[in-house]
Biotite code that builds the C-alpha atoms (Angstrom):
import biotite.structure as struc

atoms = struc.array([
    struc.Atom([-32.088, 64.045, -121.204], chain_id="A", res_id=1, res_name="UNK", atom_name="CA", element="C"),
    struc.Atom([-31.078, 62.458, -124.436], chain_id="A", res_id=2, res_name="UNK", atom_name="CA", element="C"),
    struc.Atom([-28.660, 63.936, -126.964], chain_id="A", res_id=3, res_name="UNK", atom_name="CA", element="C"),
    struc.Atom([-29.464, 63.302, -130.450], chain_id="A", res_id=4, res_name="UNK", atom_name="CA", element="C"),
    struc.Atom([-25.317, 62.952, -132.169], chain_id="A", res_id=5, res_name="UNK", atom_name="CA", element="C"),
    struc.Atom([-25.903, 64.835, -135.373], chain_id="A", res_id=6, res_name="UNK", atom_name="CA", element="C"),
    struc.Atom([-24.524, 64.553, -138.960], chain_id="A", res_id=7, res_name="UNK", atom_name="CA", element="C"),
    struc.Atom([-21.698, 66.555, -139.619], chain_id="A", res_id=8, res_name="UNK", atom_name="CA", element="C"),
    struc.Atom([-22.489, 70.070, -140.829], chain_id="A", res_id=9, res_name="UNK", atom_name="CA", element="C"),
    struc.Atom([-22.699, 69.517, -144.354], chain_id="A", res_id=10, res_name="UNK", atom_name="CA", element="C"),
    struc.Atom([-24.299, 66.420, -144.317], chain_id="A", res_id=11, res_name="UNK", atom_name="CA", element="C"),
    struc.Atom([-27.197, 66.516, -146.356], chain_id="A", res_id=12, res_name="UNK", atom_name="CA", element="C"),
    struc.Atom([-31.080, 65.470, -145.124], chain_id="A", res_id=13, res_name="UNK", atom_name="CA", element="C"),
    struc.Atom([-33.558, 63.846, -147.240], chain_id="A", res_id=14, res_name="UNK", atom_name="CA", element="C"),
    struc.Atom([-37.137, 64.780, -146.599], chain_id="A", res_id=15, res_name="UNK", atom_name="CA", element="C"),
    struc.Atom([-40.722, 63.723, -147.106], chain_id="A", res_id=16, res_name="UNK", atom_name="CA", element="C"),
    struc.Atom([-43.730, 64.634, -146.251], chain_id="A", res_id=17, res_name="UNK", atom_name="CA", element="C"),
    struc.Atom([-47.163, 62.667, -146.535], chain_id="A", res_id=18, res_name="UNK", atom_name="CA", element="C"),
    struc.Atom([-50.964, 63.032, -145.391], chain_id="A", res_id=19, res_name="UNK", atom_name="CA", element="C"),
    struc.Atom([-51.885, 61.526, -141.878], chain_id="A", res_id=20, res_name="UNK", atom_name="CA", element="C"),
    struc.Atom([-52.128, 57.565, -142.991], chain_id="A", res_id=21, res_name="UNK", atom_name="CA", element="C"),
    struc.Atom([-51.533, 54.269, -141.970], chain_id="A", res_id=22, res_name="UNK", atom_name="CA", element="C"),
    struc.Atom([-50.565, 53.195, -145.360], chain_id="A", res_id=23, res_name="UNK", atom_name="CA", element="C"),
    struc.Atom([-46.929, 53.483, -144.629], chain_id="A", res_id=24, res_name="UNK", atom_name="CA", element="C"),
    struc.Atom([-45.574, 50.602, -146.278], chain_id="A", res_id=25, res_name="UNK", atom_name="CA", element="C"),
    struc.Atom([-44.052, 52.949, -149.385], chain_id="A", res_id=26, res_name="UNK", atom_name="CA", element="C"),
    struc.Atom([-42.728, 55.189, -146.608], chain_id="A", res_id=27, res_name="UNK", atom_name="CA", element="C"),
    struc.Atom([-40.968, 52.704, -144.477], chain_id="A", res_id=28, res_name="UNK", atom_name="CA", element="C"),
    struc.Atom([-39.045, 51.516, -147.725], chain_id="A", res_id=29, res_name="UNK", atom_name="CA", element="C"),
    struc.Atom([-38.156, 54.841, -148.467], chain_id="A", res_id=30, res_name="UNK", atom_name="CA", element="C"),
    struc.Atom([-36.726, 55.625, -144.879], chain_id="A", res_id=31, res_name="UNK", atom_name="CA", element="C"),
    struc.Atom([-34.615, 52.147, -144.862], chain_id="A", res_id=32, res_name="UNK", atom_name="CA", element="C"),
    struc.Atom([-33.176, 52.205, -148.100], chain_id="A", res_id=33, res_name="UNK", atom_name="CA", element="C"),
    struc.Atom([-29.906, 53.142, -146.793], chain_id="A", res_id=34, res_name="UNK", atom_name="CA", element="C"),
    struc.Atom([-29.978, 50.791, -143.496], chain_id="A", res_id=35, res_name="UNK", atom_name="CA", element="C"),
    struc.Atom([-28.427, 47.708, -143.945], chain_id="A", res_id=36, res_name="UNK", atom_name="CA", element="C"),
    struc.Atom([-30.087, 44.562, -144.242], chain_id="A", res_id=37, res_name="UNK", atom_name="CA", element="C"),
    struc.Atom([-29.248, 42.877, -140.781], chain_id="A", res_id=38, res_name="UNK", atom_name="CA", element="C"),
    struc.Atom([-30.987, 46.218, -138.961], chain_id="A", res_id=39, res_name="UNK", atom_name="CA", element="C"),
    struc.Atom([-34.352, 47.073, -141.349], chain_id="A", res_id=40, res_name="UNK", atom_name="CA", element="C"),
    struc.Atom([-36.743, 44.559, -139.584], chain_id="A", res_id=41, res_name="UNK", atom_name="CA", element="C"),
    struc.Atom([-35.855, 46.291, -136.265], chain_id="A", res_id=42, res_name="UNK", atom_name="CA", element="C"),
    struc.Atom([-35.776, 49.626, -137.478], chain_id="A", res_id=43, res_name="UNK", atom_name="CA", element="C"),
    struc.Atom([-38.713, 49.127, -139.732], chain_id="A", res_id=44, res_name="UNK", atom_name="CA", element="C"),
    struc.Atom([-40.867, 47.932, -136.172], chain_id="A", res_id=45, res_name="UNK", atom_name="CA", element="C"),
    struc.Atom([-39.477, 51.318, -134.239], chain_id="A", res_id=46, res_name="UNK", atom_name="CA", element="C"),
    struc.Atom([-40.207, 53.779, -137.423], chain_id="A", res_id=47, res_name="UNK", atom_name="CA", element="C"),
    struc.Atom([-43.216, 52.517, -137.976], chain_id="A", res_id=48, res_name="UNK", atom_name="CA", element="C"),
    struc.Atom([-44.523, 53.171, -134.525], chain_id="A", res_id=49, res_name="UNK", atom_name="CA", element="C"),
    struc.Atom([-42.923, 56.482, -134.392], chain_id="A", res_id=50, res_name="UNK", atom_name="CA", element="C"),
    struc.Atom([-44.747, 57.243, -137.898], chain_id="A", res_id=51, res_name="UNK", atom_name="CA", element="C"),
    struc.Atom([-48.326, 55.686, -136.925], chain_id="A", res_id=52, res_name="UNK", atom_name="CA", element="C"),
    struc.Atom([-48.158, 58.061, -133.627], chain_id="A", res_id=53, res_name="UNK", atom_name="CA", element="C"),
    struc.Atom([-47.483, 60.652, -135.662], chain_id="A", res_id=54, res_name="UNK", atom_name="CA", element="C"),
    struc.Atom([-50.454, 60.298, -137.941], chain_id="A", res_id=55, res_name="UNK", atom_name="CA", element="C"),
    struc.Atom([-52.749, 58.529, -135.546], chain_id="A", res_id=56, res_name="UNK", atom_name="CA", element="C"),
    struc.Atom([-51.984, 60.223, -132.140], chain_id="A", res_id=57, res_name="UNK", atom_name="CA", element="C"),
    struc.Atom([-50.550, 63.322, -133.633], chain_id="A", res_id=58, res_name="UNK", atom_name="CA", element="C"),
    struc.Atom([-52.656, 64.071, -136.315], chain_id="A", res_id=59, res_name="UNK", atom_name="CA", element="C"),
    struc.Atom([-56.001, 62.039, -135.593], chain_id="A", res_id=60, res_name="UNK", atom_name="CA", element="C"),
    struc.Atom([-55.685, 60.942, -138.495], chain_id="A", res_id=61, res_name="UNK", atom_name="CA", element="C"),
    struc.Atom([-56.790, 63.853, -140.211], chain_id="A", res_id=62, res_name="UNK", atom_name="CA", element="C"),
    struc.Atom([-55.873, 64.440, -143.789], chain_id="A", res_id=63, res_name="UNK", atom_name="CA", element="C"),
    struc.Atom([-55.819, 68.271, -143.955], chain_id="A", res_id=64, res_name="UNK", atom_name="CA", element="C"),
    struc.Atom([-52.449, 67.527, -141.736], chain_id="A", res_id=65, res_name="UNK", atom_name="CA", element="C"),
    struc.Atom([-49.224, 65.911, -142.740], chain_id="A", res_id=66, res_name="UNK", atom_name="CA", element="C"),
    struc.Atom([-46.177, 64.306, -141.200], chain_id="A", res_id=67, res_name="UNK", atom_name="CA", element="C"),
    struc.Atom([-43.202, 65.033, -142.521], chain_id="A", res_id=68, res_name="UNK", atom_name="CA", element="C"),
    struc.Atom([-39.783, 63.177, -141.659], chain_id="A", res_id=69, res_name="UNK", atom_name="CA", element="C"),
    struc.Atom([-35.920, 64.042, -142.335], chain_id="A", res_id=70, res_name="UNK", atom_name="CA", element="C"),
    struc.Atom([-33.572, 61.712, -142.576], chain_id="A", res_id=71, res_name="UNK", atom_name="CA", element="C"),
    struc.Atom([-30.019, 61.400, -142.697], chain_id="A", res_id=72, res_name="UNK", atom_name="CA", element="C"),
    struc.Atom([-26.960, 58.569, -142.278], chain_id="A", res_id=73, res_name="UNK", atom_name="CA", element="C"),
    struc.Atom([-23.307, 58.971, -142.006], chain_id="A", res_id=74, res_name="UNK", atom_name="CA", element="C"),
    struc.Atom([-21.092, 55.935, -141.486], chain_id="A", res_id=75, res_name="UNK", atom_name="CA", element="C"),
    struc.Atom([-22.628, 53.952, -138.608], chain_id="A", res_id=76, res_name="UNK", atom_name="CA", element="C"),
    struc.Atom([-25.274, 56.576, -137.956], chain_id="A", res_id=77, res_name="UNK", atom_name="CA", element="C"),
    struc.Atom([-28.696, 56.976, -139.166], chain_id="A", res_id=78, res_name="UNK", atom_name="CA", element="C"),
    struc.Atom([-31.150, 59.526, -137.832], chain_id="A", res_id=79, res_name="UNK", atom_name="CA", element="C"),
    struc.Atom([-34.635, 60.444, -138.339], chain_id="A", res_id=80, res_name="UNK", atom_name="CA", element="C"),
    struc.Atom([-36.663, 63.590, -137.392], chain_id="A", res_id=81, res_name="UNK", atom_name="CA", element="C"),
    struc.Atom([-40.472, 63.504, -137.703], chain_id="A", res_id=82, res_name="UNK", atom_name="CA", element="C"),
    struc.Atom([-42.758, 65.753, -136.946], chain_id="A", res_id=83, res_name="UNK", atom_name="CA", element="C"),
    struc.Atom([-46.788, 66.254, -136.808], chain_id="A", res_id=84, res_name="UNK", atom_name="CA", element="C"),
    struc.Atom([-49.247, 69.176, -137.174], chain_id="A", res_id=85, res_name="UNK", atom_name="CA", element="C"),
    struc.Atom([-51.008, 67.572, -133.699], chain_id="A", res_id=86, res_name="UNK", atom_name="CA", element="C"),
    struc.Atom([-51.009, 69.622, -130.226], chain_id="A", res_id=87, res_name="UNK", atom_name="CA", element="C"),
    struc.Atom([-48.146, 68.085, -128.745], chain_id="A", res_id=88, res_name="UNK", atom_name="CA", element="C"),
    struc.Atom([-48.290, 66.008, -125.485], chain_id="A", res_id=89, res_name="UNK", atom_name="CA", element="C"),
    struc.Atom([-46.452, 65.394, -122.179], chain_id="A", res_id=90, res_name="UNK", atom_name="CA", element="C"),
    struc.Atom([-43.924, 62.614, -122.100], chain_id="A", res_id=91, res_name="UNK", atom_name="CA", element="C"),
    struc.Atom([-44.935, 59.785, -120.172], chain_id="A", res_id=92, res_name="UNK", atom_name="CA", element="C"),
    struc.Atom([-41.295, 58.458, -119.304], chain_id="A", res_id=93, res_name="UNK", atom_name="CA", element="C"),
    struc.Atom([-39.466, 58.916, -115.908], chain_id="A", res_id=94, res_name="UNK", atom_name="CA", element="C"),
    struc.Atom([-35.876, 58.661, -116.550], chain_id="A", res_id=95, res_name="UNK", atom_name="CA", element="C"),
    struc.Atom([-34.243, 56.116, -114.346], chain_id="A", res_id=96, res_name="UNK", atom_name="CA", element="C"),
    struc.Atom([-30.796, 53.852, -114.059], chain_id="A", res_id=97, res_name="UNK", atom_name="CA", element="C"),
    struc.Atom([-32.418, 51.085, -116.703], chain_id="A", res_id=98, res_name="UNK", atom_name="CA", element="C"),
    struc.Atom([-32.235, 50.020, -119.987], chain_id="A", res_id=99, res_name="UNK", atom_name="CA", element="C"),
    struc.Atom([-31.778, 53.342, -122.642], chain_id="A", res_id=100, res_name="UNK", atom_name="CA", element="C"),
    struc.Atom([-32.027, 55.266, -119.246], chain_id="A", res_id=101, res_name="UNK", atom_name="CA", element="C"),
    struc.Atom([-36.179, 55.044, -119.027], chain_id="A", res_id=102, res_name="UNK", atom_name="CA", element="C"),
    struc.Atom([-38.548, 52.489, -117.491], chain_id="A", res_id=103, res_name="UNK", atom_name="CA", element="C"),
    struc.Atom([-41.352, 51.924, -118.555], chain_id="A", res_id=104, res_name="UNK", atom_name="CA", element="C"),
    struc.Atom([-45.051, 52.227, -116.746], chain_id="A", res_id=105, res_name="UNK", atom_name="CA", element="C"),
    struc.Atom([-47.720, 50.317, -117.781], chain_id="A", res_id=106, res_name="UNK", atom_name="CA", element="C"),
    struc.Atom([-51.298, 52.443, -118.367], chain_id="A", res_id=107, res_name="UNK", atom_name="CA", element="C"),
    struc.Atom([-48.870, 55.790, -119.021], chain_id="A", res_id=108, res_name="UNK", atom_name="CA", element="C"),
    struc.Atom([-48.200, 55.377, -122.466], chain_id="A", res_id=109, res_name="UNK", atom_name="CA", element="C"),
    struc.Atom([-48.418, 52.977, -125.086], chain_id="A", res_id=110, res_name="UNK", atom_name="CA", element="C"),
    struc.Atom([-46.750, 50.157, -126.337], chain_id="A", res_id=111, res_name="UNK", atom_name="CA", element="C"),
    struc.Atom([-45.499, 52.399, -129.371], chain_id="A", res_id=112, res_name="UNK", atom_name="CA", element="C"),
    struc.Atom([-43.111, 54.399, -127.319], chain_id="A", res_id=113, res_name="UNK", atom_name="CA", element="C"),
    struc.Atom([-41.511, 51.238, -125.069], chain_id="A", res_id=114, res_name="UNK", atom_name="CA", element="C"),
    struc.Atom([-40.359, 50.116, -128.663], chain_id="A", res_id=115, res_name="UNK", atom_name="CA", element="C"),
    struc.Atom([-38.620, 53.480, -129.863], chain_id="A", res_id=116, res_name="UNK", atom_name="CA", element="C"),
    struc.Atom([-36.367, 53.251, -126.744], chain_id="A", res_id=117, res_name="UNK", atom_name="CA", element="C"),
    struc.Atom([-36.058, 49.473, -127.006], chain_id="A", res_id=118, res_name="UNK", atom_name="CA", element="C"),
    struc.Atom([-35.165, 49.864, -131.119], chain_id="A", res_id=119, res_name="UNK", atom_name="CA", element="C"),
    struc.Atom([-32.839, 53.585, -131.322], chain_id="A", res_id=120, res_name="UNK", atom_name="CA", element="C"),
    struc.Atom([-30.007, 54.309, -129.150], chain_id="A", res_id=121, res_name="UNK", atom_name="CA", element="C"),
    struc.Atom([-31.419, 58.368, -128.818], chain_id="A", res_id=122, res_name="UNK", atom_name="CA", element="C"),
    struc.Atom([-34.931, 59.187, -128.650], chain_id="A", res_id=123, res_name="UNK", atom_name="CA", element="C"),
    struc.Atom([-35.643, 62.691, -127.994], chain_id="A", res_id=124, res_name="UNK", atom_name="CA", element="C"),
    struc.Atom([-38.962, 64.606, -128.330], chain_id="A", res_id=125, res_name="UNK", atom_name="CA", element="C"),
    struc.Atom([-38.982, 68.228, -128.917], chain_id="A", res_id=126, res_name="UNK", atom_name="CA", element="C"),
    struc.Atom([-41.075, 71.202, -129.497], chain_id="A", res_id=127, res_name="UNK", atom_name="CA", element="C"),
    struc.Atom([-44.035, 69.888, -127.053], chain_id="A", res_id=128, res_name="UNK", atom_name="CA", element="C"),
    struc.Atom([-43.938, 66.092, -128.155], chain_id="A", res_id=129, res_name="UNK", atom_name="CA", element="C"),
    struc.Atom([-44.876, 67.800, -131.798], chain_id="A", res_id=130, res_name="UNK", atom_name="CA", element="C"),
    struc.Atom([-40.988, 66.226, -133.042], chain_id="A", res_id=131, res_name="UNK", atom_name="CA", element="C"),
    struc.Atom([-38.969, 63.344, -132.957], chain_id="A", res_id=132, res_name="UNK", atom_name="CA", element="C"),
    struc.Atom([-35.518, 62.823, -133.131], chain_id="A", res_id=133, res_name="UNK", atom_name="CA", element="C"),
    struc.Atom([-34.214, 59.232, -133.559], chain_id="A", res_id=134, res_name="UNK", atom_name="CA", element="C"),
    struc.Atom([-30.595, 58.472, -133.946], chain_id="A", res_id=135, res_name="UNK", atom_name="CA", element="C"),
    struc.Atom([-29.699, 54.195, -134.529], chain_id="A", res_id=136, res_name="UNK", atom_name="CA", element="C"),
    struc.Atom([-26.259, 53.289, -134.617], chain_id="A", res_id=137, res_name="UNK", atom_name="CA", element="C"),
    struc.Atom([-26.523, 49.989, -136.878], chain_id="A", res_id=138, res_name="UNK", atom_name="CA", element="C"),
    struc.Atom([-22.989, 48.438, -136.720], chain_id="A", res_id=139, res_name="UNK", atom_name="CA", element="C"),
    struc.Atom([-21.968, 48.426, -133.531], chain_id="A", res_id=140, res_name="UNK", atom_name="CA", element="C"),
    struc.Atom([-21.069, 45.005, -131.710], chain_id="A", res_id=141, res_name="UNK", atom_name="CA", element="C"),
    struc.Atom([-22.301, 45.116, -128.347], chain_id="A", res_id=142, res_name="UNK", atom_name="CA", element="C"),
    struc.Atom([-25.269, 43.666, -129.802], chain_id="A", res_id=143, res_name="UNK", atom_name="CA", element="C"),
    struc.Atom([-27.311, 42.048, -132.364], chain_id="A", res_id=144, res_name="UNK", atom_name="CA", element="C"),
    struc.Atom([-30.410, 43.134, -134.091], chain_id="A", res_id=145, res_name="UNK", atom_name="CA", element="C"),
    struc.Atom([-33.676, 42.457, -131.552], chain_id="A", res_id=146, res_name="UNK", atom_name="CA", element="C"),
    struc.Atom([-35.269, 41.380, -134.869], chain_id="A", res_id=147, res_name="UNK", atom_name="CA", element="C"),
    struc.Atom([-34.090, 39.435, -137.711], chain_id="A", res_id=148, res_name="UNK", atom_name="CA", element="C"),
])
């Protein structure tokens, strides 16, 4: 299992909350206003799909039900929580030895999730599947952005 690195104490958390949409352009803008430039393309791809499952998969779309997402960053650290008013579901990953410690199986689960473990360094889904914690560590030199 995955170990979100949190804030310090008193950091503080921004939050939103909108209806279940795919209009999230105004969203994502809020949510990277604080990531630097080099990093939003890539982060912008993994929020995005963590968002639209949220709404879409979550949610059904439905607009009596909202997602709402904290966020937070501290030096190098930026981290996101989002959660839906949807039933939850069972993680489709099998931890193995492999890149961010999870392989990926075809027909199990969508494309969405192989990105959020490809884009943030901790992905970790709590309260049934209902939440997600994302943590991206945006200077760090072992690599580059996978986008630019």
């Amino acid at each position: 299992m995955v170990a979100i690195s949190p804030p310090p104490a008193n950091h503080k958390w921004g939050t939103l909350s909108f209806v279940s949409t795919l209009y999230l352009r105004p969203i994502l803008d809020l949510l990277l206003l604080e990531v630097p430039t080099t990093w939003q393309a890539e982060v912008r791809l993994g929020l995005q799909e963590a968002l639209v499952n949220a709404a879409k998969h979550g949610n059904n779309l439905d607009p009596s039900k909202k997602v709402s997402v904290q966020f937070s960053a501290f030096g190098d650290y930026h981290w996101w929580i989002i959660a839906d008013q949807g039933s939850g579901f069972k993680h489709p990953y099998q931890c193995e030895e492999t890149l961010h410690g999870c392989t990926y199986h075809a027909g199990e689960c969508g494309r969405g999730l192989y990105i959020l473990y490809q884009v943030f360094d901790e992905v970790q889904w709590v309260r049934d599947g209902r939440e997600l914690h994302l943590c991206k560590k945006v200077r760090r030199r072992s690599r580059l952005p996978l986008i630019s």
